[in-house]
N, C-alpha and C positions, 0 to 999 in steps of 0.2 A: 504493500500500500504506500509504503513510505516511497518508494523507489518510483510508482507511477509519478506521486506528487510532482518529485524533483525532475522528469522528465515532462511531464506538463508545463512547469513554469518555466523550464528552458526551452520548452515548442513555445511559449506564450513569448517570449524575451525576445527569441530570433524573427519570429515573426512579425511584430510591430518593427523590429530594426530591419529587415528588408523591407520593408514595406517605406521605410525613412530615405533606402539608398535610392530606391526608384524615385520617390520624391524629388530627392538628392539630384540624380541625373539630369530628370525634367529642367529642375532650376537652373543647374551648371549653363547649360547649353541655351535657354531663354534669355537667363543676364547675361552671358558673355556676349551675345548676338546682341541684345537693347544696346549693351553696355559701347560695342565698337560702336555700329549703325546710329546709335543716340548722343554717341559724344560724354560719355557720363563716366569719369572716374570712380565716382564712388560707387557703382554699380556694377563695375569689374574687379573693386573691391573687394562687392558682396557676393559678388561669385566666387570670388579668391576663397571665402568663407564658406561657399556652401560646398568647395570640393573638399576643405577642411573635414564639414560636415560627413562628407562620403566617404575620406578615410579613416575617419573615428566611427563609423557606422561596423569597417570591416574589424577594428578593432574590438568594438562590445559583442560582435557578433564570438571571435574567436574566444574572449573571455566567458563566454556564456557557456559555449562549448566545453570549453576545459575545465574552466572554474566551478561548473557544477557537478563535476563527477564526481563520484561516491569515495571517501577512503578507500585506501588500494596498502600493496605492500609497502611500497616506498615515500606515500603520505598518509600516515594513522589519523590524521584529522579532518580530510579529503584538499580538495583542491582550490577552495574559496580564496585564495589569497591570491588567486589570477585573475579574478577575477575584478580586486580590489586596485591590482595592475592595471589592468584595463583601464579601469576610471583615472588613475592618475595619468595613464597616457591622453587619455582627453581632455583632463585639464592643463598639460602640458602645448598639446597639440590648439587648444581654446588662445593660452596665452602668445607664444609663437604668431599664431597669423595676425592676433592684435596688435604686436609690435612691425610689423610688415605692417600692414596699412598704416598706423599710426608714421611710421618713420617717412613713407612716400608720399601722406597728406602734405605733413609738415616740409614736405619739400616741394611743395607744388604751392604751397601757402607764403613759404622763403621768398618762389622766385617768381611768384605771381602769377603760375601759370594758369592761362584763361580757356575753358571749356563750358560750350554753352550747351547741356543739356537739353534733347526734343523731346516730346511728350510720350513715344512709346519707353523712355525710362521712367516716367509714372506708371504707367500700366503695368508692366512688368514689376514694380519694386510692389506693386498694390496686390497685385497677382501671389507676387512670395509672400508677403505678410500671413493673406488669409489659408495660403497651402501649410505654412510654417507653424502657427499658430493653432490650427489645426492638428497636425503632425506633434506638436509641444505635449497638448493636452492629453493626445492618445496614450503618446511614447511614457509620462511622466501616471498618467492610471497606472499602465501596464506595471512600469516600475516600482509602485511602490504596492501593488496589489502579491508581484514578485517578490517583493522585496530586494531588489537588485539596484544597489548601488553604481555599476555601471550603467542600465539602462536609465536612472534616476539622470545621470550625468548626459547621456547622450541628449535626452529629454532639453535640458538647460540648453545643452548648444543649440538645438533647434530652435530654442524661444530668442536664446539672442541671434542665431541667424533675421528674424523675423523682428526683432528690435532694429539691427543693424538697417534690416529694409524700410522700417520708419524714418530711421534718419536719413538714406535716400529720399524716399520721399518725397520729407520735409524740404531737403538742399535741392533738387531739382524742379520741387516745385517755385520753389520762389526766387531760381535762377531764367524759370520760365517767366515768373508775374514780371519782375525786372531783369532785363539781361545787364546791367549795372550789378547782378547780386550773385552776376557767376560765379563768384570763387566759395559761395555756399556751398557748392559742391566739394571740394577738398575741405571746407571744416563739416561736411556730414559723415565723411569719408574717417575723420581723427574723432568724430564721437562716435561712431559705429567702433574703432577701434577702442576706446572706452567701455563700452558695454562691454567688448568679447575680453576685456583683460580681468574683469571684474567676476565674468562670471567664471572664470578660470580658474582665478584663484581660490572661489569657493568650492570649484570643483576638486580642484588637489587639494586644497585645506582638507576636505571631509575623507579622501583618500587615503593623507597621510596619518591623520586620526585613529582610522581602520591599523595603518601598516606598523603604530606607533601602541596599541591594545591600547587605546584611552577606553576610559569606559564610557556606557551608554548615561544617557542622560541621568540626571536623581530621580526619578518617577520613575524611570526602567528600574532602576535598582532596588528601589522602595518596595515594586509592586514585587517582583520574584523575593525578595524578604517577607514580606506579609502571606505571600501564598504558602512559603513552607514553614514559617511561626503558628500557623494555622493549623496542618496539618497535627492530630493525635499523639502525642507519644513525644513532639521535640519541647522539649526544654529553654531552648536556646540557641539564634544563630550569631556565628563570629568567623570573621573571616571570609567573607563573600566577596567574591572576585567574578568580575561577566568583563568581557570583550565580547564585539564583532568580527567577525570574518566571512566572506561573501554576503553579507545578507543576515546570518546566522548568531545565536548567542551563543556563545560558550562559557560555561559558569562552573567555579568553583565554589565548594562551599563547606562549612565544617556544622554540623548539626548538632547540639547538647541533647542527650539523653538520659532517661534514668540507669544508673550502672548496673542497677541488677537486672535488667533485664538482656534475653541471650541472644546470639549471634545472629536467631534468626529471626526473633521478632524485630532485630535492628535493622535487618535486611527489607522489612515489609513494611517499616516507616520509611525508610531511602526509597522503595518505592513509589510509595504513597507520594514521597514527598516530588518525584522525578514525575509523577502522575500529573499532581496540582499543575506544574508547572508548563508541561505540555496543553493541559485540557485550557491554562486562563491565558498563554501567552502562542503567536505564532510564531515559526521558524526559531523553534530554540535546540541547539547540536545538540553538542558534548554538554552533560551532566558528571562532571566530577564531586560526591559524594563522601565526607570524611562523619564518623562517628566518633563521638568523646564522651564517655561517659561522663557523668557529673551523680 
């Protein structure tokens, strides 16, 4: 049962993320084509950003694949930390093309150079928006429905891909109202680059979070205490320890009990209590287990 689940959320995971590359493609080839025939830097910018998009699509795809597989001989805890991978390559990959646009804005903003954007780079930047936006909400359900911090991440890129296409927009539209206000375009182009650096770094921030065992929030922690203080027979928790890895909790925990009681009624509260814990919370691994009499 358990073993369908994990291959369900990984058919779930791969599937909205091809479904983002086809996206992906569409747009590539739309802006580049608006972006020359329209005269619009910042819109071959935002293409620059959506092949971004396309190769961080092939990346969560491969971490979904790997990162989900079950413990094996030579990973006793399975594979989730590829998958944790994954996501810092996209927030890597997120920051990267925002310093590329931002660096070529600011050089076209240096030297003044003048591009008078025509009106199919509105349609098109209008076009990405609601495909992107749409693709965002899908991608970022799926992810957290998963619980997959890569697809959570890929998610992000799409929304600032579809941000970035705002600030087209914005700078082509009003190099259109005034052609006096062409160089709107290269500053839509260095705040497009803004959005993609910002959400980058929250993307690696929560990656390296994961790769660093911070623990989950105080309410995460709170709640798997109270569920197994709960449970019959324990006495007392100390020394509770939970990390993340793909998605998943892993917890340690030392449980107080009564000392006279035997090895095997201590065995069927460690149950109970590994019960609780599955039955009030999802996606939770490894259950490490320590008894101390008291």
């Amino acid at each position: 049962m358990k073993m369908h689940k994990i291959e369900t959320k990984e058919a779930q995971g791969k599937k909205i993320t091809w479904i983002g590359m086809a996206v992906n493609i569409l747009l590539i080839a739309m802006k580049f084509a608006a972006g020359v025939f329209g005269h619009s830097q910042a819109l071959i910018a935002d293409a620059i950003h959506s092949i971004s998009d396309f190769f961080t699509d092939f990346v969560v795809v491969l971490g979904l694949i790997f990162g989900r597989k079950p413990p094996d001989e030579t990973h006793h805890f399975g594979h989730g930390r590829i998958e944790t991978v994954a996501s810092a390559i996209v927030g890597l990959a997120l920051m990267g093309v925002a310093i590329f646009i931002g660096v070529s804005a600011v050089g076209d903003i240096y030297h003044h150079v003048e591009r008078y954007p025509t009106w199919i780079t509105i349609a098109a930047a209008a076009v990405s928006i609601g495909l992107k936006e749409i693709l965002y909400r899908y991608t970022v359900m799926v992810g957290r429905r998963i619980r997959s911090q890569a697809v959570i991440a890929n998610a992000w890129h799409h929304r600032s891909d579809a941000l970035s296409s705002v600030a087209v927009l914005i700078g082509v539209t009003g190099a259109q109202i005034r052609p006096g206000w062409h160089i709107l375009d290269a500053y839509a182009a260095l705040l497009v680059s803004f959005f993609i650096v910002k959400v980058g770094i929250d993307v690696l921030g929560e990656a390296m979070r994961e790769l660093t065992d911070t623990a989950p929030k105080p309410e995460v922690v709170e709640k798997i205490r109270g569920c197994m203080q709960a449970v019959e027979g324990v006495k007392g928790i100390h020394d509770l320890k939970v990390r993340s890895t793909g998605g998943t909790f892993e917890i340690l925990v030392h449980l107080e009990v009564d000392k006279t009681l035997s090895v095997a009624q201590g065995h069927i509260i460690i149950n109970e209590a590994r019960n609780c814990l599955r039955a009030e919370m999802e996606d939770v691994g490894e259950i490490a287990v320590h008894i101390d009499p008291v």
